[in-house]
TIVO-680917 format. One line per 4 residues: number of its first residue (from 1); for each residue x, y negated, z of C-alpha. Coordinates in Angstrom, 1 decimal. Layout:
// TIVO-680917
NUM> X,Y,Z; ...
This chain:
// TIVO-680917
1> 0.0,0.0,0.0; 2.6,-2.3,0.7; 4.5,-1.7,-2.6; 1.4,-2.6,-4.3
5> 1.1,-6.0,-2.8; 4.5,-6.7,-2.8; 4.2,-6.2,-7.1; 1.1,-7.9,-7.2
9> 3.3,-11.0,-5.3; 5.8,-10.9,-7.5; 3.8,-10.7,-10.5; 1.1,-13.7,-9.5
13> 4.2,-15.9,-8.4; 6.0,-15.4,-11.3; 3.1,-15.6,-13.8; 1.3,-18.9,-12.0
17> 5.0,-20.5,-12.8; 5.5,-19.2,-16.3; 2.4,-20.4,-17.1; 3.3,-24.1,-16.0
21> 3.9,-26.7,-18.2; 6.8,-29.5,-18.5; 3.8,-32.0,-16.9; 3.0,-29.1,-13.7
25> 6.2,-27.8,-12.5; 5.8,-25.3,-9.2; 5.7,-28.1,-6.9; 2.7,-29.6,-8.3
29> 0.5,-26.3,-9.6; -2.7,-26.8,-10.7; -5.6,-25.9,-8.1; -6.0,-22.3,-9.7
33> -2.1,-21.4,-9.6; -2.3,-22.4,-6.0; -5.1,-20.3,-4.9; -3.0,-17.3,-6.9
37> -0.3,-17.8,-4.6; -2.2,-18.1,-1.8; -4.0,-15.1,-2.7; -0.8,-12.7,-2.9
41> 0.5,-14.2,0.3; -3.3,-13.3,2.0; -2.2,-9.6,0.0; 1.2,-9.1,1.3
45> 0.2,-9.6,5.1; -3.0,-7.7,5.1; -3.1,-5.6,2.2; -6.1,-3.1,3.5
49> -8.4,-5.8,3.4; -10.4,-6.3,0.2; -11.0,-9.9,0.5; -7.4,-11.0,-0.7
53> -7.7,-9.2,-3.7; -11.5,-11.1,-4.2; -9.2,-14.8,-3.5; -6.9,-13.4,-5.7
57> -9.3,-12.4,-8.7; -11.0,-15.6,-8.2; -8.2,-17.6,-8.6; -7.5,-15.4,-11.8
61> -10.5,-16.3,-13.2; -10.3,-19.8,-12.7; -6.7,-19.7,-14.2; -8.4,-18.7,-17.1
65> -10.7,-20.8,-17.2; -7.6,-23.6,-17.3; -5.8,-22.2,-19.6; -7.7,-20.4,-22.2
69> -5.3,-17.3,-21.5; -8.0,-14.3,-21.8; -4.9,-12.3,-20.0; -6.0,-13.6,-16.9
73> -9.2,-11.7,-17.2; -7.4,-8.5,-17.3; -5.5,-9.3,-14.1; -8.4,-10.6,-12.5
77> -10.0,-6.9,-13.5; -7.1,-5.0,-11.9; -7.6,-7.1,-8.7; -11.3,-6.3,-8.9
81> -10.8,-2.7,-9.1; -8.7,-2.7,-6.0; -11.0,-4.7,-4.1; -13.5,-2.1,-4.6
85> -11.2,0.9,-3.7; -10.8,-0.9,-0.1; -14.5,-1.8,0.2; -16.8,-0.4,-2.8
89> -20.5,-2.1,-3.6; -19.7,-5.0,-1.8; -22.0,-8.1,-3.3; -18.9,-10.3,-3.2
93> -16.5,-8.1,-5.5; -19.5,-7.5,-7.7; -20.6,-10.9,-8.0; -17.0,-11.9,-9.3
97> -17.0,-8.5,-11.4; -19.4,-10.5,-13.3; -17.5,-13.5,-13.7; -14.3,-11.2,-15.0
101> -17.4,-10.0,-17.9; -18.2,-13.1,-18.7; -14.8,-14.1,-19.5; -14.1,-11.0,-21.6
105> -17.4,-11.8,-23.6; -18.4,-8.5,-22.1; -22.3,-10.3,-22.4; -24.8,-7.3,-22.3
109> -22.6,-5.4,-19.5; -22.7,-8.8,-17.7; -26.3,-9.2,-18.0; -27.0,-5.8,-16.8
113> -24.9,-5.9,-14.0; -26.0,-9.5,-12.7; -29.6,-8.5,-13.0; -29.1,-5.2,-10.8
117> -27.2,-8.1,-8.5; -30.5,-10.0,-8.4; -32.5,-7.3,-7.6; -30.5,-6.9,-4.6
121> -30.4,-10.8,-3.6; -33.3,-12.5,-5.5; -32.3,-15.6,-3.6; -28.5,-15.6,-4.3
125> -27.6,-19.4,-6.5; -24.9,-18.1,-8.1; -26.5,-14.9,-9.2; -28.8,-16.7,-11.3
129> -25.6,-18.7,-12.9; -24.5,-15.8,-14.3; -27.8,-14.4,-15.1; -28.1,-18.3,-16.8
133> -24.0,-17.7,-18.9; -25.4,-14.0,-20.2; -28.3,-14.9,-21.5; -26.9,-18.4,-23.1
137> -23.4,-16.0,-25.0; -26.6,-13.6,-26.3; -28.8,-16.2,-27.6; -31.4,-15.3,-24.6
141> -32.1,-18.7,-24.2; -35.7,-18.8,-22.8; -34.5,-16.1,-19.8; -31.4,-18.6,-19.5
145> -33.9,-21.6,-18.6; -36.0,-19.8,-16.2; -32.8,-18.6,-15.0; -31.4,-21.9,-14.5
149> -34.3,-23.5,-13.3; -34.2,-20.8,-10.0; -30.7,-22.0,-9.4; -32.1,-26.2,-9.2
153> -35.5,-24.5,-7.5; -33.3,-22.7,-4.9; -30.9,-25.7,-4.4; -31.6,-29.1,-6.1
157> -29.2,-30.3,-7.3; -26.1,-28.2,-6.9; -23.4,-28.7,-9.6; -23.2,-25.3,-10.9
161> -26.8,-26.1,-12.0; -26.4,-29.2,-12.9; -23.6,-27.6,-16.1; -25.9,-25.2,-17.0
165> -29.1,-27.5,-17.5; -27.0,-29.4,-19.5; -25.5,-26.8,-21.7; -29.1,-25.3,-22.3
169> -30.2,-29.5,-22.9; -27.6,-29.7,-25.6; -28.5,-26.7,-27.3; -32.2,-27.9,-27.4
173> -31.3,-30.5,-29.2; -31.8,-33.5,-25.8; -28.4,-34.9,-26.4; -29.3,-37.6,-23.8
177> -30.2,-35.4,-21.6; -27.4,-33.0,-21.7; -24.9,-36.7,-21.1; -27.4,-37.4,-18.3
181> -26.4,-34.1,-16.6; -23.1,-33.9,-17.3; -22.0,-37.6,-16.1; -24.2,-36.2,-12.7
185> -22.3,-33.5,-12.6; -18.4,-35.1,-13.6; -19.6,-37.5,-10.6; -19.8,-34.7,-8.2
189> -17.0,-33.2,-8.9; -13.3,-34.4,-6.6; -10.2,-35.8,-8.1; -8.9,-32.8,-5.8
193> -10.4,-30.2,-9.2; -8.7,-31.9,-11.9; -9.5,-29.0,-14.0; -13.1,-28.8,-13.8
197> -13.0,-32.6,-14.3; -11.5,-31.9,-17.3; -13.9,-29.6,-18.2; -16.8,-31.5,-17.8
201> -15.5,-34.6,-19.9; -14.3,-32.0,-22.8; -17.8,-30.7,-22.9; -19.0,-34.5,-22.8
205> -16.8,-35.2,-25.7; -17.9,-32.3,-27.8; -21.2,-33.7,-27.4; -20.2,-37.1,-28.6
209> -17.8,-35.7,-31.5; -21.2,-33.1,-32.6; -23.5,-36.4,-32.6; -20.8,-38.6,-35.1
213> -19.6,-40.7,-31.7; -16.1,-40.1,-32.7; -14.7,-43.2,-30.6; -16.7,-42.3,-27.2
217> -15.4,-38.6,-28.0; -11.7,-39.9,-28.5; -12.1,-41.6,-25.2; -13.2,-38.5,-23.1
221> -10.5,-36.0,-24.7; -7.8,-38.6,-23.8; -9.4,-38.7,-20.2; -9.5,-35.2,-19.9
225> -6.0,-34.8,-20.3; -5.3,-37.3,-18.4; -7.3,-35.6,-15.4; -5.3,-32.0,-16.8
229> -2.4,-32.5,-18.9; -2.6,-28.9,-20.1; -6.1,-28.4,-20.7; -6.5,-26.5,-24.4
233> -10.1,-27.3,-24.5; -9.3,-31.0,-24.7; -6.7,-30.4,-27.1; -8.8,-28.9,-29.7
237> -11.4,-31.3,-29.4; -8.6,-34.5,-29.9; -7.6,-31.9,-32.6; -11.3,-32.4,-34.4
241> -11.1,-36.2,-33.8; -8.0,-36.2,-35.7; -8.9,-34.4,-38.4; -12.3,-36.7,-39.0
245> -9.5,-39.5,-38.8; -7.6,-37.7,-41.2; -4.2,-37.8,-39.3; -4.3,-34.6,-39.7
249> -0.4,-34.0,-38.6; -1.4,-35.0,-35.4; -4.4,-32.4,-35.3; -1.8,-29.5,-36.4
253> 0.4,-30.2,-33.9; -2.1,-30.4,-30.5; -3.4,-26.9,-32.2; -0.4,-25.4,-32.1
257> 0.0,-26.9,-28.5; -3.2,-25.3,-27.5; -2.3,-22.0,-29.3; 0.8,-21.5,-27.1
261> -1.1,-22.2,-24.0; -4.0,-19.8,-24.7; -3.0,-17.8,-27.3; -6.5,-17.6,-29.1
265> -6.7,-15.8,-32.4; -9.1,-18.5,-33.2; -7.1,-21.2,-33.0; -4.6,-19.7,-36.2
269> -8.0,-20.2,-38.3; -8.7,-24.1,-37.0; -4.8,-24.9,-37.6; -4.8,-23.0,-40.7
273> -7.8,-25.2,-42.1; -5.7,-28.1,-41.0; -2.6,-27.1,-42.6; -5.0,-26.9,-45.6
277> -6.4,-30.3,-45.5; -3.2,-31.2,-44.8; -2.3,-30.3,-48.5; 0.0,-27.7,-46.8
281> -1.1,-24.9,-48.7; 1.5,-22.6,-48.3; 1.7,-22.7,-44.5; -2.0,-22.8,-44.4
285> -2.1,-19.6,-46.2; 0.1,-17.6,-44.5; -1.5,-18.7,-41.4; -4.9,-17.2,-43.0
289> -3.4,-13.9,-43.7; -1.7,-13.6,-39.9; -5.2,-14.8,-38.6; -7.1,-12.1,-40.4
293> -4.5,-9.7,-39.3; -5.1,-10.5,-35.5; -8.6,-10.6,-35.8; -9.0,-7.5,-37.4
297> -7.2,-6.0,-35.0; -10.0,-7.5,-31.7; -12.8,-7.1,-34.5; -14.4,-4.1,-32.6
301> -13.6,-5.6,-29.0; -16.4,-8.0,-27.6; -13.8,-10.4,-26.8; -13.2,-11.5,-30.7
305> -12.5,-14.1,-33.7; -15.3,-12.2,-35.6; -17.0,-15.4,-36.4; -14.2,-17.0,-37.9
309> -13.2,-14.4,-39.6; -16.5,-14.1,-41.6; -15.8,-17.9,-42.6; -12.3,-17.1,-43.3
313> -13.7,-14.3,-45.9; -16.5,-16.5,-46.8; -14.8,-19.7,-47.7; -11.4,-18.9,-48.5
317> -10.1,-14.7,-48.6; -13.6,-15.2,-50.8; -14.5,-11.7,-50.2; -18.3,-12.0,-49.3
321> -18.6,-8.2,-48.9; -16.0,-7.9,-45.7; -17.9,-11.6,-44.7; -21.6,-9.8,-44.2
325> -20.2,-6.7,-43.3; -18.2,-8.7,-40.1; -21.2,-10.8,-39.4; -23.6,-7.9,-39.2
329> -21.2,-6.4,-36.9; -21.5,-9.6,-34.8; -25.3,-10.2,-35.2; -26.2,-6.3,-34.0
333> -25.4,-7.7,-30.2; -26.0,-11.0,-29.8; -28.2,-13.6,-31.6; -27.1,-17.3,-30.3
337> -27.5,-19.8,-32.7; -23.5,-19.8,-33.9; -23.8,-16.0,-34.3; -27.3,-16.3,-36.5
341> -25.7,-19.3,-38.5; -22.4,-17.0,-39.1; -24.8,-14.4,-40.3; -27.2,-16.8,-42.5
345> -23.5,-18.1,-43.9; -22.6,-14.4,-45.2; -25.7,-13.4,-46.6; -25.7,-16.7,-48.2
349> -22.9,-15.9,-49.9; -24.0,-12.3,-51.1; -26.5,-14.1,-53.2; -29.1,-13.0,-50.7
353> -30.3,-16.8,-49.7; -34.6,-15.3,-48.7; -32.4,-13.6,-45.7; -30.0,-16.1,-44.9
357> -33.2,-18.6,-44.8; -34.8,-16.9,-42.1; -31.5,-16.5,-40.0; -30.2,-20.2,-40.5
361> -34.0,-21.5,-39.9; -33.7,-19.1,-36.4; -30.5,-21.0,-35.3; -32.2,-24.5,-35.9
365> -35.6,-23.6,-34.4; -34.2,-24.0,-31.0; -32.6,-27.6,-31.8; -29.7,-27.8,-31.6
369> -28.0,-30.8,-33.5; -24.2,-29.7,-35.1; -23.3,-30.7,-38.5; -22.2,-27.7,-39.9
373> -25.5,-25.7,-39.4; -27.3,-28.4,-40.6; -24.8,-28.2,-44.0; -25.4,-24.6,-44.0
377> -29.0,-25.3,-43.7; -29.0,-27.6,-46.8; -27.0,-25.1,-49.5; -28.9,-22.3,-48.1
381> -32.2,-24.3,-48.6; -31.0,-25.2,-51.9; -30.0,-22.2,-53.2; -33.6,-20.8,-52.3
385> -35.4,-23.3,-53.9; -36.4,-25.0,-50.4; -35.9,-28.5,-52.2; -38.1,-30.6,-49.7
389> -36.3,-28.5,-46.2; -32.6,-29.1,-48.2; -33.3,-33.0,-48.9; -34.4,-32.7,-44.7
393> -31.1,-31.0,-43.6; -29.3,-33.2,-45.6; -30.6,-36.4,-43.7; -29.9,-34.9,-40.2
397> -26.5,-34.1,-41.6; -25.9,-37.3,-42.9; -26.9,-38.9,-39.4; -24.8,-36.8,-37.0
401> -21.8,-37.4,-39.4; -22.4,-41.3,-39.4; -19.7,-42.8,-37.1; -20.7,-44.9,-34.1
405> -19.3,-47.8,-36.2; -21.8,-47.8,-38.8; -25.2,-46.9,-37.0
């Protein structure tokens, strides 16, 4: 027992600091890194006692969360699994067993296991958040509400809540709502959780970038890493603002950034597109062909780049067969509205446009505002001679794209 903690020491301490940036050195860790090392000192004295390894996965998870780094998810799975050889079926371990799901898009085992959770606490806040982050990754999104609206029911007003009301407001389509929430929730949040500060004005600035507020989403990126110097998330959405700005040098380079830092197969398709617009073709295409190697190779995990891999064969391997064929792999487990516009996308370009009108009009029905549905919406309209819905998508496209400036 004591070997085991004494690895698990040695292996938290060594990862929380080779995970650190130039701007967070070991003195100055980030609130997650902290906790891990607290966590593996709370190991090494009392290692038969289950609730280090809970701190420990906890902090795991939240390290994650910082960083992007889907590793973390695994560690924070191994701690798990001891926790529940010292103490098994204990609520606590479960309830983070959830979390470590969630994180590993693991969506219909997380859903399963939070609702047996519920069953067992029906009045447990928390419960219902991850009840509320299941049913949003599946595209459950009526269950999410009522789910969310226990949490406020149970506790008014408690910031966990508030994040989730405003996710489910954005994807509605209440953009003002969803700021409403969020600025709530960013006010409730310390200085002392500069991460989660960070994550709430990334999330606000996504909101601005999907509405055509480029400046007010420039602002809140910048702030964000300002709150968390090496906060990926942030990154990516400068990354977007530079790319609408078309300094697109710039964009490449905070990708590349946030690729090191989270190591995303995702993010070799965004910087490959960038490389592209860049006029970099070359890079940009051997970028492609590494991304599509690496996604090929998570395509059957639930933790995947599956979407962007059916754009990549959609709009630029143009192989629309291996597009649908990825998409319908995608679409057989969850139906959010990015997963149903992946799948209108590929049967779009299998010349099958009745389908893909039904799936894209699916996505939109529950209102959410982003450009690039709404473009998908329009050629897929077109192309099924939908002339009056294609001149409609067209307009809403044409107003989320308009910059601040010019409204």
């Amino acid at each position: 027992m004591k070997t085991i903690a004494s690895i698990l020491f040695v292996m938290v301490a060594t990862f929380a600091t080779s995970q650190t940036t130039p701007a967070e050195r070991p003195a100055d860790l980030s609130p997650a890194a902290r906790s891990m090392a607290e966590a593996s000192k709370a190991i090494s004295e009392k290692p038969a006692q289950y609730a280090g390894y809970n701190l420990l996965a906890t902090a795991l998870i939240r390290r994650a969360q910082e960083t992007g780094n889907a590793s973390f998810y695994d560690q924070a799975g191994s701690a798990i699994g001891k926790s529940l050889e010292l103490a098994p079926n204990n609520f606590e371990t479960e309830n983070i067993r959830v979390s470590v799901l969630l994180g590993e898009h693991e969506y219909p085992s997380a859903l399963d296991a939070a609702k047996s959770l519920n069953k067992k606490t029906p009045d447990d806040v928390m419960v219902y958040g991850l009840l509320t982050d299941a049913d949003v990754a599946l595209g459950n999104y009526r269950e999410a509400e009522d789910a969310a609206q226990w949490m406020l029911n149970l506790r008014p007003g408690n910031l966990p809540a508030l994040i989730r009301a405003a996710n489910l407001r954005e994807l509605y389509g209440d953009e003002e709502g969803s700021r409403e929430l969020l600025d709530l929730a960013y006010q409730s949040t310390p200085p002392s959780e500069p991460a989660d500060r960070a994550a709430l004005l990334t999330t606000m600035g996504n909101l601005r970038l999907m509405s055509g507020a480029r400046e007010g989403a420039e602002k809140l990126f910048q702030e964000a890493l300002t709150s968390f110097p090496s906060y990926p998330a942030a990154m990516d959405g400068l990354a977007a603002v530079r790319i609408h700005q078309k300094r697109y040098d710039e964009a490449i380079d905070l990708l590349r950034l946030s690729y090191r830092l989270s190591s995303q197969t995702g993010q070799l398709y965004r910087m490959a597109e960038a490389l592209q617009l860049a006029g970099r073709d070359q890079e940009a295409n051997k970028l492609f062909a590494e991304f599509e190697t690496q996604a090929l190779l998570e395509s059957d995990r639930k933790n995947n780049a599956n979407r962007q891999l059916v754009f990549l064969y959609a709009d630029h391997a143009h192989q629309p067969a291996k597009a649908l064929k990825i998409a319908q792999q995608e679409c057989a487990w969850r139906h959010d509205v990015y997963t149903l516009d992946a799948y209108a996308w590929a049967l779009h370009v299998n010349g099958r446009d009745g389908e893909a009108y039904k799936q894209i009009q699916a996505a939109l029905a529950v209102g959410i505002r982003d450009p690039q549905l709404f473009r998908h919406a329009e050629e897929i309209a077109r192309t099924s001679g939908e002339l009056a819905a294609a001149a409609r998508y067209q307009n809403l496209a044409a107003a989320v794209k308009t910059p601040e400036s010019e409204r």
